[in-house]
N, C-alpha and C positions, 0 to 999 in steps of 0.2 A: 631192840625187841619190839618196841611201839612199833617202830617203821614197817616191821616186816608182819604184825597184825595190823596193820589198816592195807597195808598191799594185798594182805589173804582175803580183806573182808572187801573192798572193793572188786575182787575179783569174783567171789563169789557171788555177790549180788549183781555182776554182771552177766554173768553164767543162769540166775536165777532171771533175769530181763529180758535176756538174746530171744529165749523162744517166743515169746510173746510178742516181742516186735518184728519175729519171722513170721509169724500172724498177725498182724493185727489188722484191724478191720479197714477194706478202703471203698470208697465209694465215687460215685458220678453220675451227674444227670444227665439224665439218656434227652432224647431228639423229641419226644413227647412230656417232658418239663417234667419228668417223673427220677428221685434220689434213687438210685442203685446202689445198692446198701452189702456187701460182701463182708462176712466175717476174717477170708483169706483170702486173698490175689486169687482166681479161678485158673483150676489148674487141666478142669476137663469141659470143652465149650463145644454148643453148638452151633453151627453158623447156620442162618434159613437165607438166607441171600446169597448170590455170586457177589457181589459188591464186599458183603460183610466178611464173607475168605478173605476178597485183596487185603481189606481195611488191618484183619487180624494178622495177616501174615506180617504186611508191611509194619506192624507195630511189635513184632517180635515174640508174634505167639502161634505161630503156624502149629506148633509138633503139640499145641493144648488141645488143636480142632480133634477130636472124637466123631461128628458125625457134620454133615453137609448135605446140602439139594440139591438136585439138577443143572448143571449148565456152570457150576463152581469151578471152573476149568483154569483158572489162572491165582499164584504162578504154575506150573505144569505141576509140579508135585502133592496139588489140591486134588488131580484127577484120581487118586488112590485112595480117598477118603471115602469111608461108609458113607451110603446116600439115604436120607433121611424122609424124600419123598420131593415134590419141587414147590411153589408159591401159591399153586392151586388146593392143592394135598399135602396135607403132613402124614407119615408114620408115627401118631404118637404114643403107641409104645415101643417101638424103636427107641424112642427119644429118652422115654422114661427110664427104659433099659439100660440105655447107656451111661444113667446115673450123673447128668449135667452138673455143673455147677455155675453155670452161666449157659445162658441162652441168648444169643444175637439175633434179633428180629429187625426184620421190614417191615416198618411200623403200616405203610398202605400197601404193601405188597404180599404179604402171607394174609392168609385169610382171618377175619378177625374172632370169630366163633374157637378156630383152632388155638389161637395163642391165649383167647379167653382160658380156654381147658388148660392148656399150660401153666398159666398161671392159676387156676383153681387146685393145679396137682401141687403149689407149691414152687414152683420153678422160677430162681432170681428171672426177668427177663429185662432187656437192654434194647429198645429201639432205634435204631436206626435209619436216618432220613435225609441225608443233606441235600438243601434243596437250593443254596450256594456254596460257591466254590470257600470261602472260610472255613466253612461248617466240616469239610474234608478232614484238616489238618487237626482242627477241636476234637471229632471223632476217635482218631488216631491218637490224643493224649488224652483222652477219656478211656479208650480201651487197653492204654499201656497202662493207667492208673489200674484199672478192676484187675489188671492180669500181673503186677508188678512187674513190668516189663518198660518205665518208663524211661528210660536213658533210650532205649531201640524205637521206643516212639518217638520221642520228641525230636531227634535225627531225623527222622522219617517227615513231623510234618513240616521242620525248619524248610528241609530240602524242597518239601511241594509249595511252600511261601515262597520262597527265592523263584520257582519257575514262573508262579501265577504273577511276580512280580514285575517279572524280566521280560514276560510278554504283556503285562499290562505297561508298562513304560514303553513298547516298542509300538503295539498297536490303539492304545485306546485313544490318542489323540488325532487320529487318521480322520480322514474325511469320513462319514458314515455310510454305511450301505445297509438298506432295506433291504431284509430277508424274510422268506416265508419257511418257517422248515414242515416239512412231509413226515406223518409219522406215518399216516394208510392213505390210501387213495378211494377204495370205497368199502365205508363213505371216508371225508373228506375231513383227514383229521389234523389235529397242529398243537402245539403244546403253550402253554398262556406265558405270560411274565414272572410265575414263582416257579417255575420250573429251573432246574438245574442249567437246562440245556439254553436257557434265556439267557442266562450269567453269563457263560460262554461268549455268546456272541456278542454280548455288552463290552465282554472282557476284549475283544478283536476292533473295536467299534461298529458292532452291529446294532439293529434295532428292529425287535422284532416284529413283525408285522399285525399279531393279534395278540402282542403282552394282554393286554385290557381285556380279553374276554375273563368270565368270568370261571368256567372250568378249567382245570388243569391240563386237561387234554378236550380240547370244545370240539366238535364238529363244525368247518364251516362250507360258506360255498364256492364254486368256482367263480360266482358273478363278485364274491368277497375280496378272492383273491386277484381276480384281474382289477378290478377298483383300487386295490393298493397300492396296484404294479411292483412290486419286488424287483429289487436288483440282481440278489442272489438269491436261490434256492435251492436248500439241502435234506438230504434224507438220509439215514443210516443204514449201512450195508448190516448182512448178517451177522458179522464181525469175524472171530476167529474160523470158522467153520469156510464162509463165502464172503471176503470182505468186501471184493470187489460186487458181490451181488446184492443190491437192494433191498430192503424190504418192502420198499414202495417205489417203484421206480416214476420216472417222467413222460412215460408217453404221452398220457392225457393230454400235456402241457401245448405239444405241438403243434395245435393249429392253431395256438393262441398269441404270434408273433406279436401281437402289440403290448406284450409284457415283457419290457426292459431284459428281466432273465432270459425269458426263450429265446428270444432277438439275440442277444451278446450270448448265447450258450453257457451264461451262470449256474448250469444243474450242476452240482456235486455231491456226491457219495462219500460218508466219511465211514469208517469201520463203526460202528456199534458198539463194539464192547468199548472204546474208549470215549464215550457221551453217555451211553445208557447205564454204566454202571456208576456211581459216586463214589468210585473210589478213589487211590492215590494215580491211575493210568489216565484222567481224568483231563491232567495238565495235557498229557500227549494229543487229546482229542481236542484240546483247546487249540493245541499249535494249528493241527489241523485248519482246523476254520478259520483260524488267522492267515492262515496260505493263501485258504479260497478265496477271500474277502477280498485279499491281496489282488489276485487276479482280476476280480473282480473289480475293484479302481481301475487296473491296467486297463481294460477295456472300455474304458469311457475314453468321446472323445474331447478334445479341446478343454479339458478340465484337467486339473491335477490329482492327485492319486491321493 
């Protein structure tokens, strides 16, 4: 009779535990050094980035997104998501409406007045920033953590480690190639050494030709970038829409044959949405410019690749 009262009572105090630790509170620090603090895994989220969709889907919580911004187009099943307004504009009461319980922000991409109100309304919010390729995969079990979805995360960022790996062992020992990358043309713009897109190319053995400025996106000059001479030079197509079409294309470049690139035809276009976004498609834009880099050895002469 003991045996079958301590069977009852352990059962029932586990019955009295289970709901509690089907809530219980989880947290993480977001991309601006700030604790994210949820009482229950968030079960209705809004994403303000196209980045922040991939990040949440790839992490096992697509079907929580409730509301999105412009241009959130991937995986395809994002495109059916109420739109929220895009990184210039928010809807915010849309937003409010929608009764969030997490909100995914780009920390330098939405505008900062708007997520200020957001946050004055009360609204958990979660930043968003990788500005290295690590920072992807940390994201990814930060967001499986808030959303208790972590087994589908960590799957997810194991997977984008093995890639970044597998192409850092294949190209980061290479001979290096000086690269200028194009984000406009006028004016004349390039992106510094904290930038995402820097990693990238470090990760290929690139090096970029104006890490060392001091903005994130500098303007520089033409007489800058012929002084550098670049071996390759890339810019990013429009992505899913026109991948093969530029956002800044190379004409400029042409009369300028005494830069190694124009000379050896180094101009390459890589898709967009796999550089410009930080998310888990990230790896695919790497391979990319591991390619071109590639070529780019191939066309040297009397040297080795």
């Amino acid at each position: 009779m003991t045996t079958h009262f301590t069977a009852r009572a352990v059962l029932a105090a586990a019955a009295l535990i289970a709901p509690h630790l089907a809530h219980a509170a989880v947290s993480a620090v977001d991309d601006a050094g700030q604790t994210v603090t949820l009482a229950q895994p968030a079960r209705r989220i809004v994403s303000l980035a196209p980045h922040v969709t991939e990040l949440i889907y790839a992490a096992g919580g697509g079907d929580r997104i409730v509301g999105t911004v412009s241009y959130s187009d991937f995986p395809p099943e994002a495109r059916d998501l109420p739109r929220v307004g895009d990184n210039k504009a928010l809807d915010l009461e849309r937003i409010a409406a929608l009764k969030p319980d997490l909100i995914v922000v780009w920390r330098h991409g939405n505008a900062q007045k708007q997520t200020d109100r957001l946050r004055a309304l009360g609204m958990p919010l979660f930043f968003s920033e990788p500005r290295k390729l690590e920072s992807i995969p940390e994201n990814l079990e930060k967001l499986g953590t808030l959303m208790g979805t972590e087994a589908v995360a960590t799957r997810a960022a194991t997977d984008f480690r093995q890639q970044v790996e597998t192409l850092r062992k294949t190209y980061a020992s290479r001979a290096p190639v000086t690269v200028f990358y194009q984000v406009w043309q006028q004016p004349l713009m390039t992106l510094n050494g904290q930038h995402l897109v820097s990693d990238l190319l470090a990760l290929c053995g690139g090096r970029n030709l104006f890490a060392n400025e001091t903005p994130l996106v500098p303007t520089v000059s033409v007489e800058a970038v012929i002084a550098g001479n670049p071996e390759a030079m890339l810019t990013a197509g429009i992505g899913a829409t026109r991948p093969d079409k530029p956002l800044a294309d190379f004409s400029m470049w042409e009369k300028w044959k005494q830069v190694t690139a124009v000379a050896r035809n180094n101009l390459f276009i890589i898709d967009g949405d796999l550089v410009n976004r930080a998310g888990p498609r990230v790896v695919k834009g790497a391979a990319e410019i591991c390619k071109d880099l590639e070529i780019a050895r191939s066309r040297r002469t009397g040297r080795p690749g």
